[in-house]
C-alpha positions as CSV (number, residue, x, y, z in Angstrom):
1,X,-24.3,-28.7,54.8
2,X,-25.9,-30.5,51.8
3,X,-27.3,-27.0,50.8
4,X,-24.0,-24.9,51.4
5,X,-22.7,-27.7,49.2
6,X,-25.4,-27.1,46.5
7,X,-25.2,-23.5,46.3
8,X,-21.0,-23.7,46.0
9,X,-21.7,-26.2,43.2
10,X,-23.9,-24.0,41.6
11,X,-22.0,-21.0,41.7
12,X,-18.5,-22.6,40.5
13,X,-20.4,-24.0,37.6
14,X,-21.4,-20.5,36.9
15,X,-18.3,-19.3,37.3
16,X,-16.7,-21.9,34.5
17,X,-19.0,-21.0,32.0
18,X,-18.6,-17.4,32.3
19,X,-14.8,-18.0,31.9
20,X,-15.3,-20.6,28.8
21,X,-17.9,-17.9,27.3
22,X,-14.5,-15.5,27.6
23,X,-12.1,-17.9,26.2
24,X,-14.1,-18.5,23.2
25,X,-15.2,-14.5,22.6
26,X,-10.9,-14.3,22.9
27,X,-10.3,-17.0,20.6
28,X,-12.7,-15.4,17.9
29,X,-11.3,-11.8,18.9
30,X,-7.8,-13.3,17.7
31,X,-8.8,-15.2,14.6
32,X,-10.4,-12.2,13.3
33,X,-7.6,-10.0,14.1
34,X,-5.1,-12.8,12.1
35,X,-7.5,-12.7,9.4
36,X,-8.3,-9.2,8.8
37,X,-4.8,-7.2,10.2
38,X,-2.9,-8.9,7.1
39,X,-5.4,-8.4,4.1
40,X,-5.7,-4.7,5.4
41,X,-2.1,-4.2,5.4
42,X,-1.6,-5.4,1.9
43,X,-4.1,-3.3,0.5
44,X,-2.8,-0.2,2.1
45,X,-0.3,1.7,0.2
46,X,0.2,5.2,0.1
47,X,0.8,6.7,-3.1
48,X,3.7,9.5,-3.1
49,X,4.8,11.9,-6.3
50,X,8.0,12.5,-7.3
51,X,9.4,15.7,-9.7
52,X,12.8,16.0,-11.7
53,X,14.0,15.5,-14.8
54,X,14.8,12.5,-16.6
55,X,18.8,11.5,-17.1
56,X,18.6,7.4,-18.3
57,X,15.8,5.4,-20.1
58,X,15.9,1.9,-19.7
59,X,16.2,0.5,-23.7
60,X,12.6,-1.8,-22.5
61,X,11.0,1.1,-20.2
62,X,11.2,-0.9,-17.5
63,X,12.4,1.7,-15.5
64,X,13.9,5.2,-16.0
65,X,16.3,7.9,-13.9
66,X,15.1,10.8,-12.5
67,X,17.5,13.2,-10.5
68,X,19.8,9.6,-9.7
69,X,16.4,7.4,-8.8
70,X,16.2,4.2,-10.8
71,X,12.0,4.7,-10.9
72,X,10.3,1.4,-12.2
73,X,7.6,1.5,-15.2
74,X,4.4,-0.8,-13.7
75,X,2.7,-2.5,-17.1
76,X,-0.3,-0.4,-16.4
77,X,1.0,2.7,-16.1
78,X,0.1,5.7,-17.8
79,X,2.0,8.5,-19.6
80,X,0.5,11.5,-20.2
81,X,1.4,15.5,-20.7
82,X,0.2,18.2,-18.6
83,X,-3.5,18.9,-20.2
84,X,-4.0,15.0,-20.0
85,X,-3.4,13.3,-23.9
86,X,-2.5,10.3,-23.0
87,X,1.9,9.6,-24.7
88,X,3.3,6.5,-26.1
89,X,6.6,5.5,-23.3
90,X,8.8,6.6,-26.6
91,X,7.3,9.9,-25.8
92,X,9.6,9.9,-22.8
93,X,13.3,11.1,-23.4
94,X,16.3,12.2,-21.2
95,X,16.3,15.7,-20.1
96,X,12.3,15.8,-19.8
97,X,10.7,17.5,-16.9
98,X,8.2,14.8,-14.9
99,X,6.1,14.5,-12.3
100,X,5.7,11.1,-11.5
101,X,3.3,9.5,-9.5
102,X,3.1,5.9,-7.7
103,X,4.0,3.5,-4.7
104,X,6.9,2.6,-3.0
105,X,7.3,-1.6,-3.7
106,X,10.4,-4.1,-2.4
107,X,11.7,-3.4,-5.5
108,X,11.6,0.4,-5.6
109,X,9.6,2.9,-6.4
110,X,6.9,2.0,-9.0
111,X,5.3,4.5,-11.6
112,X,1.7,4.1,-11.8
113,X,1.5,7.7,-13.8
114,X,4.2,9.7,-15.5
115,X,3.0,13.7,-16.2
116,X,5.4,15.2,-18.9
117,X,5.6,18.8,-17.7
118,X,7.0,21.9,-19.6
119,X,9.5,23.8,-17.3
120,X,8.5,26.9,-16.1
121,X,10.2,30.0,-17.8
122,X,11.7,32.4,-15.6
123,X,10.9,36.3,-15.8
């Protein structure tokens, strides 16, 4: 009896560490995923282009109209004509064809590079 005893013993202390050992490989498996899931999701954003022509300039550059979006200037962003020379924002006025590149933010859609394009002339 003493031995049946033992060997139950034995085995339910097994048993307890091998679920502790699976608690604490879950706990780390969830800390990493709270860790690492948000700092990869605000890293990740897709960049999108947008074409049309400009109708409004904000007075700051701030932001400008294109086809009835309100598209926000980013400080860094750069302006620049099809073969590449980089333009001052003055270089941009109403009725200019653009490409724009950038981001969508919580605040809208945010330039991060603005191609001045010539329109194409039609045979």
């Amino acid at each position: 009896m003493a031995v049946m005893k033992h060997y139950l013993d034995t085995r339910l202390e097994g048993k307890m560490k091998f679920e502790n050992l699976k608690l604490i490989k879950f706990a780390i498996f969830m800390f990493t995923v709270l860790i690492v899931l948000p700092g990869m999701y605000g890293i990740k954003q897709e960049a999108t282009s947008y074409s049309g022509v400009i109708e409004r300039i904000d007075k700051d550059f701030k932001f400008i109209v294109v086809n009835g979006a309100k598209i926000l200037i980013s400080g860094n962003a750069t302006i620049v004509d099809e073969k590449g020379n980089i333009l001052k924002a003055d270089a941009l006025k109403p009725r200019l064809s653009v490409v724009i590149e950038g981001i969508s933010s919580p605040q809208g859609f945010l330039a991060k590079k603005i191609v001045v394009t010539t329109p194409k002339k039609k045979p």
